[in-house]
N, CA, C and O of each residue as an XYZ file, in Angstrom:
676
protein
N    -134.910     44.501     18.370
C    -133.504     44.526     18.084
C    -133.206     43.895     16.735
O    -132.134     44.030     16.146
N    -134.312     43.148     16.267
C    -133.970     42.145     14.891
C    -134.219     43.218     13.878
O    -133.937     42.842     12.741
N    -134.742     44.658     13.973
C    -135.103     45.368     13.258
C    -133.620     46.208     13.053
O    -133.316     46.648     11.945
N    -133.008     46.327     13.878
C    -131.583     47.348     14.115
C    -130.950     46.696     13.257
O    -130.206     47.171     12.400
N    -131.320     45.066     13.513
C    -129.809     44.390     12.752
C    -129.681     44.732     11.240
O    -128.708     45.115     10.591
N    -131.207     44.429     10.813
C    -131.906     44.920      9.343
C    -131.352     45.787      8.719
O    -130.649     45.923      7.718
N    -131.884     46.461      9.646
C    -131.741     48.260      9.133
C    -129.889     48.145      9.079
O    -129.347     48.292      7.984
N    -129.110     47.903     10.218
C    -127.890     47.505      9.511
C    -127.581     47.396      8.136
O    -127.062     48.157      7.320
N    -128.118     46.042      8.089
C    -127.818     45.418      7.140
C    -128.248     46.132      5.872
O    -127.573     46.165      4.843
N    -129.150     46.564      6.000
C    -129.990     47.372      4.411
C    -128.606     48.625      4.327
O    -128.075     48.891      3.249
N    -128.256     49.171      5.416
C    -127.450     50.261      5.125
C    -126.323     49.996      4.602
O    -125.580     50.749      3.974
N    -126.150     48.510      4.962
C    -124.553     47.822      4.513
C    -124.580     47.740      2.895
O    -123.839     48.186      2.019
N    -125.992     46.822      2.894
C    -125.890     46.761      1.065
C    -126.178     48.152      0.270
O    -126.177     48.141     -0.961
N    -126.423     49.343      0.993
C    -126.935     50.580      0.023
C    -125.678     51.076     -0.138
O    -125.358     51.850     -1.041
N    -124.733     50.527      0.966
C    -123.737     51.573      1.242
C    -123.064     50.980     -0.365
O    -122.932     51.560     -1.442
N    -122.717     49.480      0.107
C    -121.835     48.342     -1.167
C    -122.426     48.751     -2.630
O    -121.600     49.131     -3.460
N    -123.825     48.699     -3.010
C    -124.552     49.336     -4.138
C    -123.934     51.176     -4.305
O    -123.503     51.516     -5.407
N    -123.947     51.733     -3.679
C    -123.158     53.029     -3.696
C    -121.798     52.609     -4.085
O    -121.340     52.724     -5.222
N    -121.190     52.120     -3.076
C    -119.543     52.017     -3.653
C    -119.122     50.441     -3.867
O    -118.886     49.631     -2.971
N    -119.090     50.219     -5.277
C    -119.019     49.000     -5.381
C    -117.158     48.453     -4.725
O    -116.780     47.415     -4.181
N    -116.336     49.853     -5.164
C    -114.855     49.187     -4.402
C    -114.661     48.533     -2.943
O    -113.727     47.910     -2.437
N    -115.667     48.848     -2.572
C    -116.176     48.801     -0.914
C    -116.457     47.116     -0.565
O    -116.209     46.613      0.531
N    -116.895     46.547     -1.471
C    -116.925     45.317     -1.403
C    -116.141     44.465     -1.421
O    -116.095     43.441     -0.740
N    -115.155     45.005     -2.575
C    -114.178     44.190     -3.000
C    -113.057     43.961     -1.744
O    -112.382     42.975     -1.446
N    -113.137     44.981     -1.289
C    -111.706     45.560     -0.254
C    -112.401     44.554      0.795
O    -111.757     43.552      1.106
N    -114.258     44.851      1.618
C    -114.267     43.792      2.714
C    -113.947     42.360      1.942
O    -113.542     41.448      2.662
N    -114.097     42.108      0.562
C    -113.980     40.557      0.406
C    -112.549     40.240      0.723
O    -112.375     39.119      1.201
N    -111.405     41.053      0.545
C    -110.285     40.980      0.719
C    -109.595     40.997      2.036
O    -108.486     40.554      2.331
N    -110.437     41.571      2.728
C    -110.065     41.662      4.308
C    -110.818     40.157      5.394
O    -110.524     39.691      6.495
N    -111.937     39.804      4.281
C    -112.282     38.960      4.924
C    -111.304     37.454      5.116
O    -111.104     36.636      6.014
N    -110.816     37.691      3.548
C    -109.788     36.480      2.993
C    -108.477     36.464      3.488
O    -107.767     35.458      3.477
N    -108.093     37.717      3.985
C    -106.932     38.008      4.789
C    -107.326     37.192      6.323
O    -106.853     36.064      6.457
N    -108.011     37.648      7.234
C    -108.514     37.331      8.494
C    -108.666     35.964      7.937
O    -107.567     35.498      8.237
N    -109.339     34.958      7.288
C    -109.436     34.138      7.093
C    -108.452     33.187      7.599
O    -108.498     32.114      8.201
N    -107.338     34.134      7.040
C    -106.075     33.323      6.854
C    -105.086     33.301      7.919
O    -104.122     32.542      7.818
N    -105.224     34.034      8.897
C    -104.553     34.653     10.086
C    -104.167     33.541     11.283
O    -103.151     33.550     11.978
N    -105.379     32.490     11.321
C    -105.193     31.704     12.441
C    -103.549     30.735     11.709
O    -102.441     30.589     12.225
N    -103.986     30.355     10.634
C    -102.910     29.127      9.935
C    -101.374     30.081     10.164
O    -100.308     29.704     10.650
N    -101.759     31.403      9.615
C    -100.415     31.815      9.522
C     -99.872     31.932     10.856
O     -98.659     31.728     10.902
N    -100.692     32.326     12.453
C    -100.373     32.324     13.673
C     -99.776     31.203     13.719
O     -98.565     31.325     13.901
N    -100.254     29.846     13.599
C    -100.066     28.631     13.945
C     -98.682     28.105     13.415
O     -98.010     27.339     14.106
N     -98.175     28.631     11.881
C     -97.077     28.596     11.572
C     -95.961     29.160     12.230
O     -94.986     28.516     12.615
N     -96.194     30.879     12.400
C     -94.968     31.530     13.264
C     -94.650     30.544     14.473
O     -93.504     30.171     14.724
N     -95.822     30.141     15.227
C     -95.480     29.387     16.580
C     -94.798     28.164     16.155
O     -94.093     27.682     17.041
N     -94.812     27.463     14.933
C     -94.462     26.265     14.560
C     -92.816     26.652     14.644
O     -92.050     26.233     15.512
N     -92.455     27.577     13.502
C     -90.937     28.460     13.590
C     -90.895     28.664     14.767
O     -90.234     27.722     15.203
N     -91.234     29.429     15.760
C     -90.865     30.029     16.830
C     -90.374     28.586     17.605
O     -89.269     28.652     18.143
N     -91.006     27.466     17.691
C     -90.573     26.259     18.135
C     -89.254     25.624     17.846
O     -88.342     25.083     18.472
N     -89.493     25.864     16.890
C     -87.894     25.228     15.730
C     -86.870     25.581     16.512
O     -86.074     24.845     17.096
N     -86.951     27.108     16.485
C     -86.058     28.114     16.596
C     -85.175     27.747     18.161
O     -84.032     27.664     18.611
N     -86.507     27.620     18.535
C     -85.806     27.531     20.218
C     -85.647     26.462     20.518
O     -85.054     26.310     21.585
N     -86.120     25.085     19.688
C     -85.303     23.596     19.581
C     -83.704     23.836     19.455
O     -82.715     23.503     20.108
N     -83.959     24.583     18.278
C     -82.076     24.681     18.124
C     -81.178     25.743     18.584
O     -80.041     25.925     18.150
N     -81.894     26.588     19.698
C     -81.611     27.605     20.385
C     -80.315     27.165     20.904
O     -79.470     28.051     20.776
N     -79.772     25.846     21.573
C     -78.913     25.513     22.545
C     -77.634     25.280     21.194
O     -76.462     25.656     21.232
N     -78.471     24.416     19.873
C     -77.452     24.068     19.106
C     -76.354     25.425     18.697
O     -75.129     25.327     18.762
N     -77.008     26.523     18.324
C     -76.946     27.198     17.659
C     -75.986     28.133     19.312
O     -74.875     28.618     19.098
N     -76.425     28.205     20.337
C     -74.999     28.757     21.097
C     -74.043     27.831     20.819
O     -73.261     28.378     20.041
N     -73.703     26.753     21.036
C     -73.119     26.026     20.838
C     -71.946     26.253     19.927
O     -70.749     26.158     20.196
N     -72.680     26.655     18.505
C     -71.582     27.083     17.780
C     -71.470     28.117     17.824
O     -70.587     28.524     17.068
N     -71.992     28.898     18.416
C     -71.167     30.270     18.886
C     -70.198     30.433     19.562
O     -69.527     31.463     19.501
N     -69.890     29.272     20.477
C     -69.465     28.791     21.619
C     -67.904     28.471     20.908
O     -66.769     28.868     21.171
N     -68.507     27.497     19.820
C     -67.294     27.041     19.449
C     -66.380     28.281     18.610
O     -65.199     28.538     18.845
N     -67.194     28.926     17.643
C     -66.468     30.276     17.164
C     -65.637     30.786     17.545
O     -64.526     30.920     17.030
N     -66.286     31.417     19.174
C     -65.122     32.498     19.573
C     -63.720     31.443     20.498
O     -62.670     31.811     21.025
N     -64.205     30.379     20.381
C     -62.743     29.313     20.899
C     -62.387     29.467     19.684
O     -61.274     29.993     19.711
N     -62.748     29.283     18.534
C     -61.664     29.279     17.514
C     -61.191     30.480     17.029
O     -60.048     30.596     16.587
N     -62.022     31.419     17.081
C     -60.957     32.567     17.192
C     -59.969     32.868     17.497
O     -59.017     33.156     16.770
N     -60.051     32.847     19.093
C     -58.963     32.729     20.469
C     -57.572     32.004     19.937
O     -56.389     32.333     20.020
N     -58.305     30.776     19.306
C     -57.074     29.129     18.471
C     -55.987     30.131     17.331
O     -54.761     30.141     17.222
N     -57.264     31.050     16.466
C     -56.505     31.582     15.137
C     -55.319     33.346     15.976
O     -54.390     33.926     15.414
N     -55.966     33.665     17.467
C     -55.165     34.589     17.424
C     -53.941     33.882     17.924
O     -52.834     34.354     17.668
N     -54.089     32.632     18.713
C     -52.817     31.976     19.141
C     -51.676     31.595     18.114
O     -50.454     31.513     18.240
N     -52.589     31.383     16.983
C     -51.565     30.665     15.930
C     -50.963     31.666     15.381
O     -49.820     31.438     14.984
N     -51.616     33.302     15.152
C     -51.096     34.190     14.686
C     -49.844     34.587     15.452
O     -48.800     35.054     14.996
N     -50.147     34.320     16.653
C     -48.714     35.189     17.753
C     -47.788     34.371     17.747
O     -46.668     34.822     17.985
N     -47.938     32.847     17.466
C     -46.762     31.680     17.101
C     -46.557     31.662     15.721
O     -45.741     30.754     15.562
N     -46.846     32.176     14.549
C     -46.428     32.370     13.729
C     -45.717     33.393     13.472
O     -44.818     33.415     12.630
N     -46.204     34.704     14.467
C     -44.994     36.086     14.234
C     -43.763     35.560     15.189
O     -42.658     35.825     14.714
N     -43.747     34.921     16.346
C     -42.450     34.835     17.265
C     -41.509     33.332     16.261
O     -40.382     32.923     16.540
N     -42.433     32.786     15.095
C     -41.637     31.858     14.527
C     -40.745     32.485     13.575
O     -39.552     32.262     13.370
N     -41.730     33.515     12.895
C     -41.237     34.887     11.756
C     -39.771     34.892     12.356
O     -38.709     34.655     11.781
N     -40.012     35.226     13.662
C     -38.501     36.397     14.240
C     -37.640     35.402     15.013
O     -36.480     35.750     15.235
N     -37.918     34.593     15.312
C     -37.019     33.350     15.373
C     -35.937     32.743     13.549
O     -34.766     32.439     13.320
N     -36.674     32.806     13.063
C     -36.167     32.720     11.790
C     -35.303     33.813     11.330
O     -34.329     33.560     10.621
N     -35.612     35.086     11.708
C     -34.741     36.086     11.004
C     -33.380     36.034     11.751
O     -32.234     36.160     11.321
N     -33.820     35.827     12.902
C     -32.606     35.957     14.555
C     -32.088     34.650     14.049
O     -30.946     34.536     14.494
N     -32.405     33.605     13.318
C     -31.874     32.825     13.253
C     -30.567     32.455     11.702
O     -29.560     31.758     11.569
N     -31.500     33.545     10.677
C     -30.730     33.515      9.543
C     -29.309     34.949      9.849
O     -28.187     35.069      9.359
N     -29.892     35.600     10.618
C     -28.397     36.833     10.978
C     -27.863     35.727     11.852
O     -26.668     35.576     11.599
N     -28.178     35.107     12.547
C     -26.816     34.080     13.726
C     -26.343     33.050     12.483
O     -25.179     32.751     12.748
N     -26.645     32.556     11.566
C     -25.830     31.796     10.379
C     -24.866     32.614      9.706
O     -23.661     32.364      9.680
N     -25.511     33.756      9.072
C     -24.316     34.468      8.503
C     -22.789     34.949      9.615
O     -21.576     34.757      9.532
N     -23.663     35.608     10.554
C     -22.318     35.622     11.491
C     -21.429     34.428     11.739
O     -20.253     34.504     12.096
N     -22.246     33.083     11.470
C     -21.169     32.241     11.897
C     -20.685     31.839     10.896
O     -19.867     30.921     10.949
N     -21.145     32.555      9.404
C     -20.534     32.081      7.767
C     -19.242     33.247      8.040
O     -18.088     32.906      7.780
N     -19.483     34.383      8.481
C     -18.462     35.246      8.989
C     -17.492     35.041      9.629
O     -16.458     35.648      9.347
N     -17.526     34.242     10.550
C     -16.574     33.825     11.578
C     -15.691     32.848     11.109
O     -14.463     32.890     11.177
N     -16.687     31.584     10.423
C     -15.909     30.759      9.858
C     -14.810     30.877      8.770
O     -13.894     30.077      8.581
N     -15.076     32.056      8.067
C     -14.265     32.465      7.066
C     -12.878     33.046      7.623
O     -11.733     32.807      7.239
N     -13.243     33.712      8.437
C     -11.858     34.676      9.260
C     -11.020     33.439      9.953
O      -9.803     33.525     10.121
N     -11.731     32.359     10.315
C     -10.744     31.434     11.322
C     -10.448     30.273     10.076
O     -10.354     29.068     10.310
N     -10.351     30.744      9.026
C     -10.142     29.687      7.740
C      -9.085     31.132      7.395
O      -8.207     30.802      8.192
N      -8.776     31.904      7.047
C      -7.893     32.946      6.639
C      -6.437     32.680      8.111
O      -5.244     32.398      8.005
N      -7.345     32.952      9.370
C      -6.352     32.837      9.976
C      -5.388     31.549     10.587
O      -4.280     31.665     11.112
N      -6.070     30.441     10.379
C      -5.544     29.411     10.273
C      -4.676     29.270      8.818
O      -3.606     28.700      9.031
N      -4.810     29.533      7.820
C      -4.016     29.496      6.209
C      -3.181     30.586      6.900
O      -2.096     30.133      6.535
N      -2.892     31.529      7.522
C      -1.638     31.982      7.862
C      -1.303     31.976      8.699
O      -0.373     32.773      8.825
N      -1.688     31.125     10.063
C      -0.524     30.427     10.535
C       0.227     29.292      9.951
O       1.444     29.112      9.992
N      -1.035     28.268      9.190
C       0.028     27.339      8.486
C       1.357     27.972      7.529
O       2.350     27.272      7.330
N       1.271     28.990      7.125
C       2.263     29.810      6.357
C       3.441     29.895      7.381
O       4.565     29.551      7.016
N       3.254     30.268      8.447
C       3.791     31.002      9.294
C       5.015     29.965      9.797
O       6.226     30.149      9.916
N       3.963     28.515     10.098
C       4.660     27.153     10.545
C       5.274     27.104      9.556
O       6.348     27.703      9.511
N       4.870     26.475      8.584
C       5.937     26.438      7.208
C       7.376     27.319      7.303
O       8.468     27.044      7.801
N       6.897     28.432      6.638
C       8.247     29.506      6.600
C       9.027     29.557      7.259
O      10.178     29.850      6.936
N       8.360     29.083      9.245
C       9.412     29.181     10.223
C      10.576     27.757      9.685
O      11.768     27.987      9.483
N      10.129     26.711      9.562
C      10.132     25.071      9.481
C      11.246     25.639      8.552
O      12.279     25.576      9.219
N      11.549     26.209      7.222
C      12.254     26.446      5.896
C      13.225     27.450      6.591
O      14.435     27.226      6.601
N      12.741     28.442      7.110
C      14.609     29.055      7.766
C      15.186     28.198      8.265
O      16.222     27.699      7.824
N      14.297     27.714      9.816
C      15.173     27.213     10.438
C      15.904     28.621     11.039
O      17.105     28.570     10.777
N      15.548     29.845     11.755
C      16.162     30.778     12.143
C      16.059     30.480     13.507
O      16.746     31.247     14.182
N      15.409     29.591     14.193
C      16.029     29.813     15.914
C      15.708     30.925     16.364
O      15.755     30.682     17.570
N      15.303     32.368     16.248
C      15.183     33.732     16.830
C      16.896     34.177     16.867
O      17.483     34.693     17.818
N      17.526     33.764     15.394
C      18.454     34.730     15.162
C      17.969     35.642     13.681
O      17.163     35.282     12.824
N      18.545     36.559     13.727
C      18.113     38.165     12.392
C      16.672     38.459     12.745
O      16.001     38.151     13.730
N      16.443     39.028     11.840
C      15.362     39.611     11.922
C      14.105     38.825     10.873
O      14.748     38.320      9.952
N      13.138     38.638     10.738
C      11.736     37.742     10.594
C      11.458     37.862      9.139
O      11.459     38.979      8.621
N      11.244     36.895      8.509
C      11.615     37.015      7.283
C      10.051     37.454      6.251
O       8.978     37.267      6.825
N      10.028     37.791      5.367
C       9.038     38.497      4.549
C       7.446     37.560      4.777
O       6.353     38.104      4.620
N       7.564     36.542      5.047
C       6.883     35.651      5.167
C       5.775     36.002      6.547
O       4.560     35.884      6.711
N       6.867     36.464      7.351
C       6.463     36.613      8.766
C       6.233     37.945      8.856
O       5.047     37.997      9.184
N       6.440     38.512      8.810
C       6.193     40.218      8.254
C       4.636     39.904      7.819
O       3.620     40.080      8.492
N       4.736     39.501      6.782
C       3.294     39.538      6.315
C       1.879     38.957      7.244
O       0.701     39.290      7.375
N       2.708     37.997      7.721
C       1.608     37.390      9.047
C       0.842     38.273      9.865
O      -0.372     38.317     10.065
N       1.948     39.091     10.378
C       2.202     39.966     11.590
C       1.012     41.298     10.960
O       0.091     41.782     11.618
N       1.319     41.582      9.810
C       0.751     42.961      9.276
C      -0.918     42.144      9.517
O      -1.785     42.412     10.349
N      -0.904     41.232      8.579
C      -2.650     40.348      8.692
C      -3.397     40.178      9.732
O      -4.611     40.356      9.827
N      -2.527     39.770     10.643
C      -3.832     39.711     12.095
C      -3.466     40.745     12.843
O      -4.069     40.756     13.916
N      -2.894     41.410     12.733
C      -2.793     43.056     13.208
C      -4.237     43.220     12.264
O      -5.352     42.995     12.733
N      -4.039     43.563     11.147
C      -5.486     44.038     10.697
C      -6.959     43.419     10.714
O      -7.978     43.945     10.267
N      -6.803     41.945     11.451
C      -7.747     41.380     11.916
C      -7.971     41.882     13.411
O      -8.778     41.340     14.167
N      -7.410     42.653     13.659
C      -7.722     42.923     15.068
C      -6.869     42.320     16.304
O      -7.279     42.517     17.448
N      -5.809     41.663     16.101
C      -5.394     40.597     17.368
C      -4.133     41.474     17.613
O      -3.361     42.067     16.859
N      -4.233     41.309     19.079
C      -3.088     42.189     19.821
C      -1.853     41.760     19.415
O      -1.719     40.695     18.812
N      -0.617     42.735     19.777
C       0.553     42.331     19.930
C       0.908     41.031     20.658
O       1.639     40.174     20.160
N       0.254     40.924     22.059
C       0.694     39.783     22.319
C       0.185     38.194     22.038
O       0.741     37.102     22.151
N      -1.200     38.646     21.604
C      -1.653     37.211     20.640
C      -0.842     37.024     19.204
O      -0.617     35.945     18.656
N      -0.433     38.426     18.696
C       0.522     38.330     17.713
C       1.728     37.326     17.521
O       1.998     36.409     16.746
N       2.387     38.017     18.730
C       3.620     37.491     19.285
C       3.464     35.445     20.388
O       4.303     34.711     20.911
N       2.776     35.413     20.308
C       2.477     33.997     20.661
C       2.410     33.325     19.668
O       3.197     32.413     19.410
N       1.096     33.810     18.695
C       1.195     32.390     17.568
C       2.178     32.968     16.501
O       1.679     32.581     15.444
N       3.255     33.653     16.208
C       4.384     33.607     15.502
C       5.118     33.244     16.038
O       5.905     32.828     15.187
N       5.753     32.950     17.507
C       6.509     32.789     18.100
C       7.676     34.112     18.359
O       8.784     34.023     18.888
N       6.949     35.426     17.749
C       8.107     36.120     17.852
C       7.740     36.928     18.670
O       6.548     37.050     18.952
N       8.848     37.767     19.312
C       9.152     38.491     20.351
C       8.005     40.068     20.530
O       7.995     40.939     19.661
N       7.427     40.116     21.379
C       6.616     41.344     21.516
C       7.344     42.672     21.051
O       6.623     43.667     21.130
N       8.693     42.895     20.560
C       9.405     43.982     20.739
C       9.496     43.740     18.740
O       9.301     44.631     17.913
N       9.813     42.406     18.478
C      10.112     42.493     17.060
C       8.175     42.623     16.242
O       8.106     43.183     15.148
N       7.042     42.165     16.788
C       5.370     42.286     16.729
C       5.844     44.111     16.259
O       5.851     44.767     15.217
N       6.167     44.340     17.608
C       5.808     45.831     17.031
C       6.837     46.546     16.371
O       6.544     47.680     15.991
N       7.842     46.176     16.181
C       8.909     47.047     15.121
C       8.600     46.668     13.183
O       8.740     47.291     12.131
N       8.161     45.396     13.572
C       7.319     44.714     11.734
C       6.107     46.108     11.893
O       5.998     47.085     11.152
N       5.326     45.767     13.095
C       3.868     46.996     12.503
C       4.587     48.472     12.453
O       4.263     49.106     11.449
N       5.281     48.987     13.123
C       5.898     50.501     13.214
C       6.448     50.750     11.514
O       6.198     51.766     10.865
N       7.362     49.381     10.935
C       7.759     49.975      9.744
C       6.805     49.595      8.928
O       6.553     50.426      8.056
N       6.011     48.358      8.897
C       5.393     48.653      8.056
C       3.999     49.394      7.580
O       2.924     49.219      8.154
N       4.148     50.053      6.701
C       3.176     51.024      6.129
C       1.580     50.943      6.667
O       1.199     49.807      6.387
N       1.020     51.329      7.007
C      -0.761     51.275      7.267
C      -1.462     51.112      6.038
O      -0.942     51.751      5.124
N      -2.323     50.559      5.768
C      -3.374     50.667      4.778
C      -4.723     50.831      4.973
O      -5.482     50.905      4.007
């Protein structure tokens, strides 16, 4: 059998003497394999690491999608704050609206007190230009004859004979 190995071997070097690239490539394969156990020993070294910090590393995965969850919460309290704010800047103007009309209609009732205060008519003749004008104003603010006729003090029958003559606009 020591003769087989020989004869091997003689065929190995006739072959390498024939093709000298042939050598080079086993020297290269040998230096590769060489190297195979260290590099095994490394992956397992990583592979260790890896799964040391396997738990860390859910962990912050863990924490991620809670903070996600945190950023969609803050998003849906920031749009219902959005529309709280808008609902809140139209309810100011309406009440910049309101306030203005009950500042107009208060300046003509004080007119109204006044002018009455300066006749001095008692509910004799007929209502003087002053009051006329009252009457036409919150008519065009919208207020009935008989809210008319309350805060002028004048008669539901004279409310509507001031609006009948006077003109529409």
């Amino acid at each position: 059998m020591a003769e087989d190995e020989k004869m091997s071997e003689e065929e190995v070097q006739e072959l390498i003497q024939k093709h000298p690239h042939l050598e080079k490539y086993l020297k290269t394969l040998e230096d590769k394999t060489s190297q195979l156990p260290h590099r095994i020993e490394d992956v397992g070294s990583q592979i260790m690491k890896l799964s040391a910090n396997k738990e860390k590393v859910d962990r912050a995965v863990e924490q991620l999608d809670e903070l996600q969850e945190i950023m969609r919460d803050v998003e849906d309290r920031v749009e219902r704050m959005q529309k709280a704010r808008e609902w809140l800047a139209k309810t100011e103007t309406r009440l910049e609206e309101i306030n203005t009309q009950a500042k107009e209609q208060v300046k003509l009732l004080g007119s109204l007190l006044k002018e009455g205060k300066k006749d001095g008519r008692d509910n004799q003749g007929a209502p003087g230009m002053g009051a006329r004008e009252v009457v036409t104003r919150l008519a065009h603010q919208g207020w009935s004859v008989d809210e008319i006729a309350r805060a002028t003090k004048l008669s539901k029958g004279e409310v509507e004979l001031i609006l009948e003559i006077i003109p529409r606009k």
